[in-house]
C-alpha positions as CSV (number, residue, x, y, z in Angstrom):
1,X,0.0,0.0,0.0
2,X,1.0,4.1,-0.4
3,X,1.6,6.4,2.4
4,X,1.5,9.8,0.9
5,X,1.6,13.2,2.5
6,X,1.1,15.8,0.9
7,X,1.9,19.9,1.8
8,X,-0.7,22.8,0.8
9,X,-0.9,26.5,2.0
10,X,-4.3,27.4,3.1
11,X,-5.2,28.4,-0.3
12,X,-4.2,25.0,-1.9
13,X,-1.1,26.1,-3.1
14,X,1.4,22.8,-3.2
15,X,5.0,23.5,-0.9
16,X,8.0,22.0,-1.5
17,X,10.8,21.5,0.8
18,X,8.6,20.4,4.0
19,X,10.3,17.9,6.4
20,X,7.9,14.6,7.1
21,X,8.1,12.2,9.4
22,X,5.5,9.7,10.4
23,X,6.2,7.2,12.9
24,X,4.0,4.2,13.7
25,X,2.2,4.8,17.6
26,X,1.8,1.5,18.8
27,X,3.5,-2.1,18.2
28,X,1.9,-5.4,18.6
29,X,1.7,-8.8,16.7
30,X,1.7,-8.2,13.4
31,X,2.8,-4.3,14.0
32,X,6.3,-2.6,13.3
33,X,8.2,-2.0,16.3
34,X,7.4,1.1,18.3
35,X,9.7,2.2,21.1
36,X,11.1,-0.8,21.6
37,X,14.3,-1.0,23.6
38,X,17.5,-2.1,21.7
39,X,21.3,-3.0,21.9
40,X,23.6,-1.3,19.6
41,X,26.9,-2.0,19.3
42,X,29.6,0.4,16.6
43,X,32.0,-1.4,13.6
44,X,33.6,2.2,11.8
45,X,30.8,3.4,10.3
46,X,28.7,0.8,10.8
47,X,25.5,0.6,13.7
48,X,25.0,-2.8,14.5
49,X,21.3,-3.5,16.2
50,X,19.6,-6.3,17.9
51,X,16.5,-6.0,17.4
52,X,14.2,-9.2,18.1
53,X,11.3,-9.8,16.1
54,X,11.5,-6.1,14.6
55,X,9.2,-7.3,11.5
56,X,11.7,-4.7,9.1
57,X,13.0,-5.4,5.4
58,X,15.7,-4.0,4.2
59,X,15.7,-0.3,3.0
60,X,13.1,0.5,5.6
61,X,13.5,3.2,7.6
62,X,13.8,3.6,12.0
63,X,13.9,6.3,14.2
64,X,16.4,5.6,17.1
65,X,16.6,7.5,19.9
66,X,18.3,7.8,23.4
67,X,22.1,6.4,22.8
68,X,24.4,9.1,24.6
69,X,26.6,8.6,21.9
70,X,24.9,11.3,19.8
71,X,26.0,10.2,16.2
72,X,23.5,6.8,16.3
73,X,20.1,8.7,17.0
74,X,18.1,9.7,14.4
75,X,16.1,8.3,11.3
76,X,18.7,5.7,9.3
77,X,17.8,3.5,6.3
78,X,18.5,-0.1,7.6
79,X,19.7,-3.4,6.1
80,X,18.6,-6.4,7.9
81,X,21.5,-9.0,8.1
82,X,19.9,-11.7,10.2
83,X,17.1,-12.7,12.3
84,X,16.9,-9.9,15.2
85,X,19.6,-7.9,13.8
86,X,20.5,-4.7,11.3
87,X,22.6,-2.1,10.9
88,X,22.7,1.2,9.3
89,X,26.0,3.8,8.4
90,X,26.4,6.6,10.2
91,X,28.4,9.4,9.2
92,X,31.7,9.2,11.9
93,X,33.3,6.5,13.8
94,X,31.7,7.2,17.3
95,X,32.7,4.8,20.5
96,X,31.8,0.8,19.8
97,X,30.3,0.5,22.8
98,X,26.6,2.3,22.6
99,X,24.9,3.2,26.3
100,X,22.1,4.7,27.0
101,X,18.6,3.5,27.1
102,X,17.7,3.2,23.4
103,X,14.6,3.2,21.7
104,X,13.4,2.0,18.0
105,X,10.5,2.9,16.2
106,X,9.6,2.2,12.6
107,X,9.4,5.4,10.2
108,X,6.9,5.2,7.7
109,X,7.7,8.1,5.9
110,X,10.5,10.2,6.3
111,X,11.9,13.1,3.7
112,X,11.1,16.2,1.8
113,X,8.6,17.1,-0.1
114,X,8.7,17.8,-3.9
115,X,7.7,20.2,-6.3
116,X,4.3,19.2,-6.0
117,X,4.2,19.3,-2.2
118,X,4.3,14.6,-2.3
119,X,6.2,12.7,-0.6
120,X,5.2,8.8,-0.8
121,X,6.4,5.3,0.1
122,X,5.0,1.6,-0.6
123,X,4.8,-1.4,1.8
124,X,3.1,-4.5,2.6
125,X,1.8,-3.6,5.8
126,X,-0.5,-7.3,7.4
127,X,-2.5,-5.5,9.6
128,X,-3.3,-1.7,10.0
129,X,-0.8,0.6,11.4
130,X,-1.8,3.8,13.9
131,X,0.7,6.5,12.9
132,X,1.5,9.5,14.1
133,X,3.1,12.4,12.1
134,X,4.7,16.4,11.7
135,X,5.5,18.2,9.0
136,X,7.6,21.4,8.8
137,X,9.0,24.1,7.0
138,X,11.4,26.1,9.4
139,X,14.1,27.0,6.1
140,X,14.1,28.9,3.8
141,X,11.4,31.2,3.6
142,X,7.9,31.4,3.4
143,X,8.4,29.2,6.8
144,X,5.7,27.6,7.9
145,X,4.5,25.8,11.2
146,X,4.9,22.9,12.5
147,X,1.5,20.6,12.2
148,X,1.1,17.4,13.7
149,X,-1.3,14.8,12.8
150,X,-2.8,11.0,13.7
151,X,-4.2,8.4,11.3
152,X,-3.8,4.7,10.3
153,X,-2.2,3.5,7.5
154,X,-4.8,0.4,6.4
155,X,-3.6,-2.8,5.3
156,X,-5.8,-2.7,2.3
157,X,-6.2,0.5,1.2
158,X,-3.2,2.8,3.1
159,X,-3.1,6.2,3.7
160,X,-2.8,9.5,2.6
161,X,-3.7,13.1,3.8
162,X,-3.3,16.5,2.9
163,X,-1.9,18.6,5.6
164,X,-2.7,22.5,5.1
165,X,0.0,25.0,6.8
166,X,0.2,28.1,8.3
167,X,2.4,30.9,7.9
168,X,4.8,31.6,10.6
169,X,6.4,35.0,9.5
């Protein structure tokens, strides 16, 4: 199925350049991994997470969060090496030993919008997904504010909104 956001002023005018992220809300059998605790461990450039029954593919996407080691949180593409276990690059060579109390949660969409105001992705999900999701615009001007928003993506049909912004000049 699609997830698709897509970025209109109040008079239906499309913006491009608006940050996205929507995360799922909840986890559960059959559901992608929300705020679940994780080890990591650092090889180079290379995060290394177990992750047990996360229910990712490759080339998905996960928000991680809490590591003291500052260079490991964020939103990282991942590629799922074995059962329980994936890693993603990240841009130094931090410590190899990651503390902290760390937290994963599968990113449904995660980018900029284009010149049309889109941003999409396509996955299998097996049952539907709650979400929760912001979009922003805080460069480059007009600059617009920050809107959050909840839905489900559905296993049969998906989901997709249109998020009108506000001016905050």
């Amino acid at each position: 199925v699609n997830v698709a956001v897509i970025a209109k002023t109040l008079a239906g005018v499309s913006i491009s350049g608006v940050r996205v992220l929507v995360l799922v809300s909840t986890s559960g059998i059959g559901l992608m991994p929300y705020n679940v605790g994780v080890a990591i461990t650092g090889s180079g450039s290379i995060a290394i997470v177990t992750h047990s029954g996360h229910g990712m593919a490759t080339n998905d996407k996960v928000q991680i969060k809490g590591a003291e080691q500052q260079e490991y949180n964020n939103v990282h593409a991942i590629t799922v090496t074995s059962t329980g276990i994936y890693t993603y690059t990240i841009n130094s060579t931090p410590e190899t030993v990651v503390t902290g109390t760390i937290l994963a949660t599968y990113v449904a969409l995660s980018g900029l919008t284009d010149q049309s105001g889109y941003i999409t992705m396509s996955r299998v999900f097996s049952v539907d997904q709650p979400i929760l999701g912001r979009v922003r615009k805080g460069t480059g001007s007009p600059i617009y504010k920050t809107t959050d928003f909840i839905g489900t993506i559905d296993s049969d049909t998906g989901f997709a909104t249109t998020i009108q912004m506000i001016p905050d000049e």
